[in-house]
C-alpha positions in Angstrom: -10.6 -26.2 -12.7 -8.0 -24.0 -14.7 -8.3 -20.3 -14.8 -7.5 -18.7 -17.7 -4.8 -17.7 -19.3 -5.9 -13.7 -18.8 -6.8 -14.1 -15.4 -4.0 -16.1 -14.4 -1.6 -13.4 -15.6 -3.7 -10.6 -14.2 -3.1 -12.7 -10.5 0.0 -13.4 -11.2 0.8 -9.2 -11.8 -1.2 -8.8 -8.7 0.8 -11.0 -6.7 4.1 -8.7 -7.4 3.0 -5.9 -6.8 1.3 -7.1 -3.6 5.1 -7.8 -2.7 6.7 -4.5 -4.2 4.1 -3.0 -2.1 5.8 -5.5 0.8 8.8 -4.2 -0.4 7.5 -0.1 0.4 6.8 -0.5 3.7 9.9 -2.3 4.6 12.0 0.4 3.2 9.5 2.8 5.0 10.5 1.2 8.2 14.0 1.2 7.5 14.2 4.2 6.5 12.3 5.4 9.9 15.1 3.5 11.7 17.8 5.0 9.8 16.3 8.8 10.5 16.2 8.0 14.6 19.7 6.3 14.0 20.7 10.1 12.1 18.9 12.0 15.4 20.6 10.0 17.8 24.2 10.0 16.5 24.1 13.1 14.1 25.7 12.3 10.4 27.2 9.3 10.9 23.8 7.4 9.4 22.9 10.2 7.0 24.1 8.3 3.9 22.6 5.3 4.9 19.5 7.5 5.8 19.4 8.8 2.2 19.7 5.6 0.4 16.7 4.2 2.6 14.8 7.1 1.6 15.7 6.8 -2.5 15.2 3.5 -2.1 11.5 4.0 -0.4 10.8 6.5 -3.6 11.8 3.7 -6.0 10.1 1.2 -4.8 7.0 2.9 -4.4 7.0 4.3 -7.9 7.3 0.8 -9.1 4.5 -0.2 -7.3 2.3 2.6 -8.5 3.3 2.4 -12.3 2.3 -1.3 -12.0 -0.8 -0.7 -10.0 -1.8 2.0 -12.2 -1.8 -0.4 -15.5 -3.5 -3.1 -13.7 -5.9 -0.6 -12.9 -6.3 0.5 -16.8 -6.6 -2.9 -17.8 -9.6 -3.7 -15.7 -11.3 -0.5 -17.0 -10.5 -2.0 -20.7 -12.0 -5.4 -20.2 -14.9 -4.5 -18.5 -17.8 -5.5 -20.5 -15.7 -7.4 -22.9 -13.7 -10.0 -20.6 -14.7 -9.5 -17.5 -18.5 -9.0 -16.4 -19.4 -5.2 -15.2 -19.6 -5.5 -11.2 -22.7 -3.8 -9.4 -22.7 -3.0 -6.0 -24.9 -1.3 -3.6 -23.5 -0.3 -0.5 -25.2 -1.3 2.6 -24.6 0.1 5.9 -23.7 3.3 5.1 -22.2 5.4 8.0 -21.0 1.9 9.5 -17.5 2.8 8.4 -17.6 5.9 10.0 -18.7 4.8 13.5 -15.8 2.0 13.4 -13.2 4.2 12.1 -13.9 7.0 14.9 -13.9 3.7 17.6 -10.3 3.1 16.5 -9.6 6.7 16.3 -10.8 6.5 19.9 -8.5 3.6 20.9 -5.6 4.7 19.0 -5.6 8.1 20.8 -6.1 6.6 24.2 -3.2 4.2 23.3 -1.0 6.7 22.6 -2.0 8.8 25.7 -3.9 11.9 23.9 -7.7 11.8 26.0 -10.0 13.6 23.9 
């Protein structure tokens, strides 16, 4: 079954800046590299350190700008293309209870008891 051509192109957009966004946080983790490279042997990294970090800034404009007009686009064609979405949440306070468990672990893991 073929999609059409809208949707197709919105996936398609989607799928880029699901790699841009790819693309951020491997910068992010050069760019943390390059700063403990820059702590550990003063300025000999620091250029390299600065290009991560414009680099990291480029990239996650990008990403934004293209995020953001997906993001309009939806709004537009809701009701005309695509189908308003309802939905009730379920659960509520679920998300809470899990995110304090792994807020738990995480500080455990990294040796901070509370």
């Amino acid at each position: 079954m073929s999609q059409p051509e809208y949707i197709r192109e919105r996936l398609d957009s989607l799928a880029k800046i699901d790699s841009q966004l790819v693309d951020v946080l491997h910068r992010a983790s050069l760019t943390v590299s390059s700063l403990i490279d820059l702590k550990k042997r003063n300025d000999d990294s620091k250029p390299q350190f600065q290009q991560n970090v414009q680099e990291f800034y480029d990239d996650l404009e990008s990403a934004t700008v293209q995020l953001r007009k997906e993001i309009k686009l939806l709004d537009e064609n809701v009701g005309t293309r695509l189908l308003p979405i309802q939905t009730q949440k379920k659960a509520t306070g679920q998300d809470n209870i899990k995110l304090e468990e792994q807020f738990k672990l995480l500080a455990k893991h990294l040796g901070k008891e509370q």
